[in-house]
C-alpha positions in Angstrom: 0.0 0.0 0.0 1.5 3.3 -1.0 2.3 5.8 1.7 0.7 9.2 1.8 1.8 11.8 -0.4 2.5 15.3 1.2 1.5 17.5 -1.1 1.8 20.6 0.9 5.1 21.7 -0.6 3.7 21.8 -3.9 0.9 24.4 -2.9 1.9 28.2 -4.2 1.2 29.8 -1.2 3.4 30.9 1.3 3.5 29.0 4.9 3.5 31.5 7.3 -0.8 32.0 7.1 -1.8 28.0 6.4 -5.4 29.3 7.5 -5.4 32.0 4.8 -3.5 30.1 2.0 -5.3 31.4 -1.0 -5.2 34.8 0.0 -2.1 36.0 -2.0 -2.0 33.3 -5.0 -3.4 34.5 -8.3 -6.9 35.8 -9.2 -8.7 32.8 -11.7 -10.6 35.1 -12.9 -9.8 38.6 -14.8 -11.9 40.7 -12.6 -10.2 43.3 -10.3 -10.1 42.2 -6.7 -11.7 44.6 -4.7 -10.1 45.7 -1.1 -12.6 44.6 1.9 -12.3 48.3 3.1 -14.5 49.4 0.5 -16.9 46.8 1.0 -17.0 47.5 5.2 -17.6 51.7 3.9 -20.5 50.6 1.5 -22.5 48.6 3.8 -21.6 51.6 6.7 -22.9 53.6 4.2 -26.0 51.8 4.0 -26.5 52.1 7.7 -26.2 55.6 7.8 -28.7 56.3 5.1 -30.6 54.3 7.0 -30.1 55.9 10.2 -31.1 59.2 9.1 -34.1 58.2 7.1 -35.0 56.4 10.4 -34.2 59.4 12.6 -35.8 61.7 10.7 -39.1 60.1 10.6 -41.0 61.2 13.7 -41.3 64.8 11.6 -43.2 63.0 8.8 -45.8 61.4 11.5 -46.3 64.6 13.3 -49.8 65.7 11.7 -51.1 62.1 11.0 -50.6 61.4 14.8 -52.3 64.9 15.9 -55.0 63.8 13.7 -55.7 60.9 15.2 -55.2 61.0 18.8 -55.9 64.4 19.5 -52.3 65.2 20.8 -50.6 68.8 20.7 -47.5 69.7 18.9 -45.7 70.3 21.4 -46.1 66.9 23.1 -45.4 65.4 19.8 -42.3 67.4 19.7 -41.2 66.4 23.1 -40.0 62.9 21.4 -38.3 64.2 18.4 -36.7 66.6 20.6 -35.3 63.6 23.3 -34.8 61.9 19.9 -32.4 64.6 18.6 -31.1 64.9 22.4 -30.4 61.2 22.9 -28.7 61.4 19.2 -26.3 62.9 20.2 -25.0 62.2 23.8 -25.3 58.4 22.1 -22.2 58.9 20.3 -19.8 58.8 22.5 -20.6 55.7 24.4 -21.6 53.8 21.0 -17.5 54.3 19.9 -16.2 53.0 22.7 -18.5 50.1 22.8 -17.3 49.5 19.4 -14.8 49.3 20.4 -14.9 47.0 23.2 -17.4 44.8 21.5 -16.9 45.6 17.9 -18.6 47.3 15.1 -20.8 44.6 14.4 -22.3 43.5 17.5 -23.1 47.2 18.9 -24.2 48.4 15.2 -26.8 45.2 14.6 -28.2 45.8 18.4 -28.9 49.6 17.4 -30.8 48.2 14.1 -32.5 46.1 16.4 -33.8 48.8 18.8 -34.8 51.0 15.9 -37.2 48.0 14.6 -38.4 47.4 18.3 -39.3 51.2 18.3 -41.1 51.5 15.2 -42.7 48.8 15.5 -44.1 49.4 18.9 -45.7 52.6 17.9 -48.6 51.1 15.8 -49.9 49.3 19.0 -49.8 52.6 21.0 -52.5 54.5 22.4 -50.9 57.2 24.7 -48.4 60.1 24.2 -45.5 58.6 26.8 -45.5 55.3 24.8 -44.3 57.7 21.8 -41.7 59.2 24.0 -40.5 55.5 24.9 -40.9 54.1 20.8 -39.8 56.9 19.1 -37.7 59.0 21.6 -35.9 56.8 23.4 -35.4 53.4 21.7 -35.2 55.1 18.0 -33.0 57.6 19.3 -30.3 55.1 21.4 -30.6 53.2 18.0 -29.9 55.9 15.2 -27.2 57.6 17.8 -25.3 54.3 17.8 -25.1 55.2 14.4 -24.3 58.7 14.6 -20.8 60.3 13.3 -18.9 58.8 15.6 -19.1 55.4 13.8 -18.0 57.3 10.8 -14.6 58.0 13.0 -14.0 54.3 13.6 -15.0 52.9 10.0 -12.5 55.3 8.2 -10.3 55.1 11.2 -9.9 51.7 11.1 -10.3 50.6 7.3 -8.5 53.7 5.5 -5.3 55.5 5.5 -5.4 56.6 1.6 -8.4 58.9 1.1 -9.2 58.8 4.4 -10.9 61.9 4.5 -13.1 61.1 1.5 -14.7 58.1 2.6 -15.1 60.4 5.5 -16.9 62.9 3.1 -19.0 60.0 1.5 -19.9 58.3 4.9 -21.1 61.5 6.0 -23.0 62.5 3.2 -25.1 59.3 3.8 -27.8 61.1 6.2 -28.6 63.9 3.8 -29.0 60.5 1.1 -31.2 58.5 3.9 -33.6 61.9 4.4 -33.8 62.0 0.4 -34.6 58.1 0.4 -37.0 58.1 3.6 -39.0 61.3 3.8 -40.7 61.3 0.3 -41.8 57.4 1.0 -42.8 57.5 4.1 -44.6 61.2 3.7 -46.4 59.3 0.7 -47.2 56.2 2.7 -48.5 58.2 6.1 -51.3 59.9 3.8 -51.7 57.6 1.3 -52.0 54.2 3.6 -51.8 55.9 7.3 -48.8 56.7 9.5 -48.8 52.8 10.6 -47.4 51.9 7.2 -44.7 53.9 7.5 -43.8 52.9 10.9 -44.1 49.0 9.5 -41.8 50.1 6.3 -38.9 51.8 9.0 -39.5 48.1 10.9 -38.9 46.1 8.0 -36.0 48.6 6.3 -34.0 48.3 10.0 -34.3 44.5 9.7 -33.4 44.0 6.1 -29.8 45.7 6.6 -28.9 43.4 9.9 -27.7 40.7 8.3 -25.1 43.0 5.4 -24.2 44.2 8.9 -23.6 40.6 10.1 -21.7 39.5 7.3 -20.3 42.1 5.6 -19.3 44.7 8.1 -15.8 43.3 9.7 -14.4 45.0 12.6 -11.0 45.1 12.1 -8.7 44.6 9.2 -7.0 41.8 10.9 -10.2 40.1 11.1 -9.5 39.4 7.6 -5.9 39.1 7.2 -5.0 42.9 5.6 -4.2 46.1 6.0 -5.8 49.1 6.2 -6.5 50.7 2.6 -2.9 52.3 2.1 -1.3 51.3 5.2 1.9 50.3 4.7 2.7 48.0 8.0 0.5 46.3 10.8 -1.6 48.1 13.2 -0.9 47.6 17.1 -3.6 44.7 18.5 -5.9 47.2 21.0 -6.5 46.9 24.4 -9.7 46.2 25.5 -11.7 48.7 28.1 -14.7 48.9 29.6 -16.7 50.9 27.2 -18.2 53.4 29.1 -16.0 53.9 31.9 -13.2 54.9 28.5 -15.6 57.2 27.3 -15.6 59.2 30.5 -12.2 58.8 30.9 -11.2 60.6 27.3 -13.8 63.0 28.1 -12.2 63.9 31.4 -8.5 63.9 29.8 -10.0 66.1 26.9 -12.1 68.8 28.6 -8.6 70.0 30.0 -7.5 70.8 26.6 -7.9 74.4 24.8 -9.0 72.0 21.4 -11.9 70.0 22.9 -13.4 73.0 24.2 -13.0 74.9 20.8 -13.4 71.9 18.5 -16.8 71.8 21.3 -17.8 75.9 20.6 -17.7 75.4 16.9 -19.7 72.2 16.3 -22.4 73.5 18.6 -22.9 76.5 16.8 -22.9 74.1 13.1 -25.9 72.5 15.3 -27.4 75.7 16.2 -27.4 77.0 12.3 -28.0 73.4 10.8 -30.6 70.7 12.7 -31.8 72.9 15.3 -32.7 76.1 12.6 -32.8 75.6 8.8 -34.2 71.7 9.4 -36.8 72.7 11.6 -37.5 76.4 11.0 -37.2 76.9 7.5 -40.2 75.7 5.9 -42.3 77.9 8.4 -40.6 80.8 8.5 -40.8 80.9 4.9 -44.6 80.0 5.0 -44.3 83.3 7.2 -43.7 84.9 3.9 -46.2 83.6 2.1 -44.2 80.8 0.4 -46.8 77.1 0.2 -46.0 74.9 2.6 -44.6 72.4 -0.5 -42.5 74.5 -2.1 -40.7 75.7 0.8 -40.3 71.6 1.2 -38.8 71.0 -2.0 -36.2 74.1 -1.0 -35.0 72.1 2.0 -35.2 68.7 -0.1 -33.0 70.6 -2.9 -30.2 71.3 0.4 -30.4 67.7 0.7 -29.0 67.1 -2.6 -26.6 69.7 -2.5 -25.2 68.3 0.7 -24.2 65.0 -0.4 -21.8 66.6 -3.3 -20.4 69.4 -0.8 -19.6 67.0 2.0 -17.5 64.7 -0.5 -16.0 67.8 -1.9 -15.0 68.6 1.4 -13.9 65.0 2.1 -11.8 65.9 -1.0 -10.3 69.2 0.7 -9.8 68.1 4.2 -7.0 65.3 2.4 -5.0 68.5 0.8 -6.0 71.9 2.7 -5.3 72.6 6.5 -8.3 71.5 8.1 -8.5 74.6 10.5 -8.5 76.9 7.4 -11.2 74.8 5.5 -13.4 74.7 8.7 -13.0 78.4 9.9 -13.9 79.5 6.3 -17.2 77.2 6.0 -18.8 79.0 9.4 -17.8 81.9 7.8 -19.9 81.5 4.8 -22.4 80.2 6.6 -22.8 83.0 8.9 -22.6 85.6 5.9 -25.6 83.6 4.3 -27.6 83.3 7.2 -27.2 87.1 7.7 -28.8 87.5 4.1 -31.6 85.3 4.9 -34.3 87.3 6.5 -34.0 89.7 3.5 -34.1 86.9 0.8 -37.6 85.2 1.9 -40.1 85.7 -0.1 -43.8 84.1 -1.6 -41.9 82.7 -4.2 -38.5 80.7 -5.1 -36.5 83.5 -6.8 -33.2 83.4 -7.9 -31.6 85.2 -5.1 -33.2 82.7 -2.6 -32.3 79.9 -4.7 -28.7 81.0 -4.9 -29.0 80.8 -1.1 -30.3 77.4 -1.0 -27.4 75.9 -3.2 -24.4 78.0 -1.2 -26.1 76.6 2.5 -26.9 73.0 1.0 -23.2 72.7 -0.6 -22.1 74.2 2.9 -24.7 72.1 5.4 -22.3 69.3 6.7 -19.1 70.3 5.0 -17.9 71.1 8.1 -18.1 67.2 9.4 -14.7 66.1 8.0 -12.4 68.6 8.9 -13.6 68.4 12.2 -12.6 64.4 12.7 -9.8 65.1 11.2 -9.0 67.7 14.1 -9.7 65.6 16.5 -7.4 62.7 14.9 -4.8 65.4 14.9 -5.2 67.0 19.1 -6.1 63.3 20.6 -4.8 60.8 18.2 -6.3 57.2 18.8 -9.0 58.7 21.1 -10.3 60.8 18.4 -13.3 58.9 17.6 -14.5 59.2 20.9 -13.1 62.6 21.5 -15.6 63.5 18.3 -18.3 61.3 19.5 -18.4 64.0 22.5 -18.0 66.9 20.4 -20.8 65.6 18.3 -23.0 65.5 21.5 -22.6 69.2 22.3 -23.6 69.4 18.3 -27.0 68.1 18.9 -27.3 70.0 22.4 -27.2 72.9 20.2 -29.3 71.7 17.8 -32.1 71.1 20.6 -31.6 74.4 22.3 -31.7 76.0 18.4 -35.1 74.3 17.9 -36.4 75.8 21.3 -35.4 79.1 21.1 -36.2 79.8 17.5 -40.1 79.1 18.5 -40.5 81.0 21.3 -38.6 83.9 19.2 -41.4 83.7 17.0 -44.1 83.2 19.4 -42.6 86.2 21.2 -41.9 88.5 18.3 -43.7 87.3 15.5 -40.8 86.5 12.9 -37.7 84.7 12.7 -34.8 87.1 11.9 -33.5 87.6 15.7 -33.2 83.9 15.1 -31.4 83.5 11.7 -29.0 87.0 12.8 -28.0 85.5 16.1 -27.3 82.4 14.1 -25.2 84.1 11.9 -23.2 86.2 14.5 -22.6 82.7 16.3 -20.9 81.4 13.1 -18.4 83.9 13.0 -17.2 82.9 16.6 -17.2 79.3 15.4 -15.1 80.4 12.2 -12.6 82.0 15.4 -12.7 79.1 17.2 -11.5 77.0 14.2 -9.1 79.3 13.4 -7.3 78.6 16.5 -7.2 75.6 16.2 -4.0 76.0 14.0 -1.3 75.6 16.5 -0.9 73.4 19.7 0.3 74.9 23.2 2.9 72.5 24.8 0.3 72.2 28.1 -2.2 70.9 24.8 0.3 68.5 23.5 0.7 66.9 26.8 -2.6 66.7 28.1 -3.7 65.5 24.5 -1.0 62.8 24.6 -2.4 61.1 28.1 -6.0 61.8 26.4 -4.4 59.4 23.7 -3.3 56.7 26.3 -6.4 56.9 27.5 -8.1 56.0 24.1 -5.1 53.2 23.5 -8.2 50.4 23.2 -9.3 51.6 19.6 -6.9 51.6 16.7 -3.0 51.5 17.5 -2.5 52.4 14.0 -4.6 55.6 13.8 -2.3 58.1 15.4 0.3 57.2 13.5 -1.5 57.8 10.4 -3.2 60.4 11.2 -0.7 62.9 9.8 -0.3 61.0 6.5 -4.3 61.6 6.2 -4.5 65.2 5.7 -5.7 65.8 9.4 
């Protein structure tokens, strides 16, 4: 009988990865192999157009639902607004649990509480079970998902164009309130606000298992690099999730950065969610402007969005990033300045010049503000960003407050959009001085950095090769 033949010798592959022996021999096909990064930022993507079609649901159901149960605005508000609220201080926890459990596990739970929320709301019958559904358990889910996840996918997966998958990723929640709003607006009046709550149910389900599959959470997971690293990142030291979160906070809120990098992205929320999102259509109803039209003017910022963000992803990889950010609030402010003046009962040019200039300007500011927090806190940065992206939606909320009762109080909105405006300028100072680093800064952001050690060893070392 003849003996075995060990054939292993004869097999192309190299013996160091036995497990992963077909990895580096020849393609059998033609086709281009595609790196897994770019796999892991489509279905991200998908999650985050998801997210904010999600998220921005409750303001579709708001009529349907006072319709029906008899229940005031400003109850029905109260959820969107511990929606927007819980958005927010979400992130920051969500990246380091991400961290500590991975990508996939904390990003197929938040899918999972979004269904549960949705589809709890067609069985309610009183105002605090909205508040639970929609406020709570959507707004844990979709600020799981919030920009902070954007830190840690393009953190992780990319060095080369880093900062425009950052300006793609990003761009995803103007494309999920393109997708969402007009579907869901049709299905509330068409078939009743139930549908659409079933359709968000179904829609959060059908992108858990892409997420399962398809969303690794670490390049080493599948034996390669980063895109465009050129060696192997550090393995990362496990934390307790939330205890790391506090502990980056409290070694960042003794630095001159966090507290500007804080300033500024409040203020974007002031003059973004918690103003133009909320406020525009009325205030230009104020002028006379249909109710529709005024619609279609804050869908047409939508569009706009998703090519300025990637443009900016595009910039923030060749221009300083304090430079690009401090001239974005600039503009902004200068615009909402004009505003007041440039409302009208119609859509005329001057207005609509407005609307493109605000819509290619509405989230540019996103990626040159992760890459600034790569740059002051290093492998912390995600969750450095994931708090500076919570004092973003504080402002947003406190925006979407006072900009009511200014109107209540004083019959228009122009105190609103000029205080908005003035507030940009000192977020375009802010930025600004972000440009140098005091040595007290460089320290304090260097133990912020040990603190953060858990999430990517690789990303502060990177981070200057990245544009940030």
């Amino acid at each position: 009988m003849p003996e075995p033949v060990d054939t292993s010798g004869s097999l192309p592959h190299p013996p160091p990865r036995p497990t992963r022996s077909t990895t580096p021999s020849a393609p059998r096909r033609g086709l281009p192999r595609i790196h897994r990064a770019w796999i892991v930022a489509a279905v991200a993507l998908l999650a985050l157009v998801g997210a904010a079609g999600f998220g921005a649901t409750p303001g579709v159901l708001v009529t349907p639902l006072q319709e029906e149960f008899g229940w005031s605005r400003g109850t029905i508000s109260l959820a969107i607004s511990i929606n927007l609220v819980l958005y927010g201080l979400t992130a920051p926890f969500a990246a380091a649990l991400m961290e500590r459990f991975g990508i996939r596990r904390v990003l197929a739970c938040a899918l999972l509480l979004i269904a549960l929320g949705s589809g709890l709301t067609v069985f309610m019958t009183q105002s605090w079970q909205l508040v639970l559904c929609w406020g709570i358990l959507v707004g844990l889910g979709t600020g799981s998902m919030a920009l902070g996840f954007v830190a840690i996918i393009t953190g992780r997966w990319f060095v080369k164009q880093r900062g425009l998958v950052t300006g793609v990723l990003t761009a995803g929640g103007a494309t999920g309130r393109l997708i969402f709003l007009p579907i869901l607006a049709t299905l509330a009046v068409g078939s009743g606000w139930r549908t659409a709550s079933w359709t968000v149910t179904i829609a959060a389900l059908a992108v858990v298992p892409l997420v399962v599959f398809f969303l690794w959470n670490h390049p080493r997971d599948v034996g390669v690099r980063a895109y465009g690293a050129s060696e192997e990142p550090d393995e990362p030291t496990p934390h307790p999730a939330a205890g790391r979160a506090l502990a980056v906070l409290a070694g960042a809120v003794r630095t001159k950065a966090f507290w500007l990098l804080a300033v500024g992205f409040a203020i974007c929320g002031i003059s973004t969610n918690g103003l133009i999102q909320i406020h525009l259509i009325p205030a230009a109803h104020d002028h006379g402007m249909p109710e529709p039209v005024a619609a279609s003017l804050l869908a047409l910022i939508g569009v706009l969005d998703v090519v300025g963000t990637v443009i900016s992803g595009w910039l923030t990889d060749r221009v300083p990033a304090p430079l690009l950010l401090g001239l974005y609030y600039a503009l902004r402010g200068g615009s909402l300045l004009l505003l007041p003046s440039l409302l009208d009962a119609s859509a005329h040019p001057s207005l609509l010049i407005f609307i493109v200039f605000y819509g290619l300007d509405w989230v540019a500011t996103v990626p040159p503000t992760i890459a600034l927090c790569r740059t002051h806190f290093g492998t912390a940065g995600p969750i450095v960003f994931g708090w500076v992206f919570a004092a973003h939606q504080l402002g947003a909320a406190v925006a979407a407050t006072a900009a009511g009762v200014i109107r209540d109080d004083m019959g228009s909105y122009t105190l609103a959009f000029t205080g908005a405006g003035l507030l940009c300028f000192v977020a375009a100072a802010a930025s600004i001085g972000l440009s140098g680093r005091s040595s007290a800064d460089e320290d304090q952001g260097e133990r912020t950095d040990k603190a953060g050690e858990g999430t990517d060893g690789h990303d502060g070392r990177v981070a200057a090769g990245s544009g940030a």
